[in-house]
C-alpha positions as CSV (number, residue, x, y, z in Angstrom):
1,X,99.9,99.3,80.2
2,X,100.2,101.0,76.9
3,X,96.3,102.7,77.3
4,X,97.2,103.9,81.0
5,X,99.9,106.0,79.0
6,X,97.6,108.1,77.7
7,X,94.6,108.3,80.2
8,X,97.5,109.2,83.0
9,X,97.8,112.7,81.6
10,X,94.2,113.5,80.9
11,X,93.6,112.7,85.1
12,X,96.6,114.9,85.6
13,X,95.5,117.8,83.8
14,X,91.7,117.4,84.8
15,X,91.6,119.0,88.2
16,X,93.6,122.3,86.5
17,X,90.0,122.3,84.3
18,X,87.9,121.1,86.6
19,X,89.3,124.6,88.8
20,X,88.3,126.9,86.3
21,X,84.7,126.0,87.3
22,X,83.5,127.4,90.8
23,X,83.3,124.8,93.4
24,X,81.1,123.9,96.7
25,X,83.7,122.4,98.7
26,X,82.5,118.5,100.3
27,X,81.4,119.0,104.4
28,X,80.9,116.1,106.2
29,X,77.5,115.3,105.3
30,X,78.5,114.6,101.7
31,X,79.0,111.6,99.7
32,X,82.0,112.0,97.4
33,X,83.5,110.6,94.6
34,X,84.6,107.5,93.1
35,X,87.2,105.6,94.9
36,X,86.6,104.2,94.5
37,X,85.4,102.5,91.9
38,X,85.5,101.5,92.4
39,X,87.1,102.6,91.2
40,X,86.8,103.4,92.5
41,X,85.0,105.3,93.1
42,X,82.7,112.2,95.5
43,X,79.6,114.0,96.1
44,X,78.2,117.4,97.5
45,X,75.9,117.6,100.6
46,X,72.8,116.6,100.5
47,X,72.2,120.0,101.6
48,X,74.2,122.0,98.9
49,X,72.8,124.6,96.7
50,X,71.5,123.2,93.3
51,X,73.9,125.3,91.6
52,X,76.4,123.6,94.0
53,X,79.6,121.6,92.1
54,X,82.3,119.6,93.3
55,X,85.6,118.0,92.1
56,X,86.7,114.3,93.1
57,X,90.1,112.3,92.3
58,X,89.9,108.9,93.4
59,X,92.6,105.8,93.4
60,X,91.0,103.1,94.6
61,X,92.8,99.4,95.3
62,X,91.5,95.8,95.3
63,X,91.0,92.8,94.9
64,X,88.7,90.8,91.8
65,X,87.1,87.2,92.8
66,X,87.0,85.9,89.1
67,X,85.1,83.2,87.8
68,X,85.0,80.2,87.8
69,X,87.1,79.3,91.2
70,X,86.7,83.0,92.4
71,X,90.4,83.5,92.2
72,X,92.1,86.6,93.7
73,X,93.2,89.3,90.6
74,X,94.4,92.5,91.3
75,X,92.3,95.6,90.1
76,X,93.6,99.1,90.2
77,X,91.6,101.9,89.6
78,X,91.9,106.0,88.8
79,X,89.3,108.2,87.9
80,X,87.6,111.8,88.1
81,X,84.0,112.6,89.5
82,X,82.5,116.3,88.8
83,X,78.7,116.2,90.8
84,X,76.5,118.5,89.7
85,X,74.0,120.4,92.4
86,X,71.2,120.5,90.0
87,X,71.2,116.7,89.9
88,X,70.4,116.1,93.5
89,X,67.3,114.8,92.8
90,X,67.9,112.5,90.0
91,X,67.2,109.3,90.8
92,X,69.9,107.7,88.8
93,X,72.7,109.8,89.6
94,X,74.1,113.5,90.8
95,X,78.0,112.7,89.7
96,X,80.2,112.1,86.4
97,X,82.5,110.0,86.2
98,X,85.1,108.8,84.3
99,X,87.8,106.1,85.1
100,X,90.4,104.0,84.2
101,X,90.9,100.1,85.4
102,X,94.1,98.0,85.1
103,X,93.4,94.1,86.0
104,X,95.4,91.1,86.0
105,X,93.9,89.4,83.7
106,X,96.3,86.1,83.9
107,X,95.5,82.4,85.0
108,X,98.0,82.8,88.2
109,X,99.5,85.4,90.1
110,X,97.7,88.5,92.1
111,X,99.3,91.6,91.1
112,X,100.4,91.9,87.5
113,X,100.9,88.9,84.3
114,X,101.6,89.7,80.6
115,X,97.6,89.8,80.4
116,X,95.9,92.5,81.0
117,X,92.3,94.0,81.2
118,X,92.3,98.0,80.9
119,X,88.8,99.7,80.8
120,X,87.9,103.0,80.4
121,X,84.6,103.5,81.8
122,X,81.9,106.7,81.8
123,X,80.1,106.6,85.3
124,X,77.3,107.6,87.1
125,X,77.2,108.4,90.7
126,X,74.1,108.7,93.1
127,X,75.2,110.0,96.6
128,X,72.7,109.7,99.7
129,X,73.2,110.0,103.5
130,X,72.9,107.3,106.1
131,X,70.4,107.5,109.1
132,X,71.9,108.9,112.1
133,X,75.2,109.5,110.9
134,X,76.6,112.4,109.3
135,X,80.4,111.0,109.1
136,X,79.4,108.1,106.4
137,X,78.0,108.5,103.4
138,X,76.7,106.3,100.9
139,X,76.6,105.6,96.7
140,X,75.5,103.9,93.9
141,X,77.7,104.1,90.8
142,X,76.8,102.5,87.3
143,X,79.9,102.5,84.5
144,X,79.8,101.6,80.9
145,X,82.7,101.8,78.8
146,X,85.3,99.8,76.9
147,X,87.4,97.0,78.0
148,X,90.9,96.4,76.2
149,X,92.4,92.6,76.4
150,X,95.8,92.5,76.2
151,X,98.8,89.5,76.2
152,X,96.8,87.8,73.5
153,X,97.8,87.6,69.9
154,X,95.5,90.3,68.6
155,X,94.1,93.1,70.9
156,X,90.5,92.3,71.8
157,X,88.1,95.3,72.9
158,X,84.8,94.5,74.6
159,X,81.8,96.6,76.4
160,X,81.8,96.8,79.9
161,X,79.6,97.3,82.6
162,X,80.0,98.1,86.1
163,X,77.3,98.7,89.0
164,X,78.8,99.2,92.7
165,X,77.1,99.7,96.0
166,X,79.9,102.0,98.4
167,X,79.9,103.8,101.5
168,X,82.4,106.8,102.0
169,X,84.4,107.4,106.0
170,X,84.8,111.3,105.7
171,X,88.1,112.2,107.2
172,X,87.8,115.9,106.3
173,X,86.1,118.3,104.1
174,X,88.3,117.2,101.3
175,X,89.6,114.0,102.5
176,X,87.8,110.4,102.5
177,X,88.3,107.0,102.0
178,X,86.0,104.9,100.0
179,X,84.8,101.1,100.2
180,X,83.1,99.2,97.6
181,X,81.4,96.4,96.1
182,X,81.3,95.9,92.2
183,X,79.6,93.7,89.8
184,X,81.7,93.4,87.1
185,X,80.4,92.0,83.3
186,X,82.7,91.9,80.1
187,X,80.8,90.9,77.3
188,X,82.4,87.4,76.4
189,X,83.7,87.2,80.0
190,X,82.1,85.4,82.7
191,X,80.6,88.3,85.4
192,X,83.2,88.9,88.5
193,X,83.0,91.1,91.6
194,X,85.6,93.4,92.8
195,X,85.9,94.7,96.6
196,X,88.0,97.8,96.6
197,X,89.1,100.6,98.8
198,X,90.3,104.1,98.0
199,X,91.3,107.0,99.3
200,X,89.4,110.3,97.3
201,X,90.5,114.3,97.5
202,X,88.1,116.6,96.7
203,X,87.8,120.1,95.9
């Protein structure tokens, strides 16, 4: 857990940077995020102005189906989104993220061995509405970044890639709770998912 150390206080300070930049606050027809993530895991409304921004901490929770045998790891996940109102229609994405990912990384157990797998991931985030409903909200989120092995005799770092399919429960304008689906590749690694849930405050 040495890496989460230092990412920790970068998440904490974010939001008092992120503040300094004016802010469309979510409504209820916006995806938000990552959570997500996830994570984890964030979005402005489809409607917002394009000069429209908005702010997104997510901590998102689950569970990875590892290969082979699909065993049960735990993943946690904490990150910041920043969407951009300009980006709305960008096909790839209207949100940046980025994240950090703890995951047991050990033959047995669920929630935590002496190996670990710590990424730190830049994101992209695509928000879109559902049909019909304006209280869920749905995303694509694509992540690259570095993966850190740890328990082994040296520390081995590999490139990660992440691609998710989520939908977002919108409790409140700055409230929501995130579920996911995410395809997981480590380069060396056999490919695993991870289904996750998260809760996400936005501002």
């Amino acid at each position: 857990m040495a890496t989460f150390r230092y990412v920790l206080p970068v998440l904490l300070l974010a939001p008092a940077i992120f503040a300094q930049t004016p802010a469309t606050p979510v409504t209820a027809q916006a995806g938000t995020a990552p959570g997500s993530s996830s994570t984890s895991t964030s979005a402005a409304a489809p409607g917002a102005d394009e000069g429209g921004t908005s702010n997104d901490l997510f901590i998102m929770f689950g569970s990875d189906l590892v290969r082979p045998g699909l065993l049960p790891k735990a993943n946690y996940n904490i990150g910041l989104g920043h969407t951009f109102g300009f980006l709305k229609k960008d096909p790839f994405g209207d949100e940046l993220t980025f994240a950090y990912t703890y995951e047991n990384a050990g033959s047995h157990g669920f929630l935590h061995t002496g190996f670990g797998s710590h990424t730190e991931a830049l994101g992209l985030m695509k928000n879109f509405a559902l049909p019909k409903t304006k209280r869920v909200t749905g995303y694509t989120w694509i992540q690259v970044g570095l993966t850190t092995m740890t328990g082994f005799p040296g520390v081995e770092n590999r490139f990660y890639d992440g691609e998710a399919l989520g939908a977002i429960m919108h409790l409140s304008d700055k409230n929501s709770i995130w579920i996911q689906e995410l395809y997981n590749k480590i380069v060396t690694v056999p490919w695993y998912t991870t289904a996750s849930i998260g809760y996400t405050r936005s501002w």
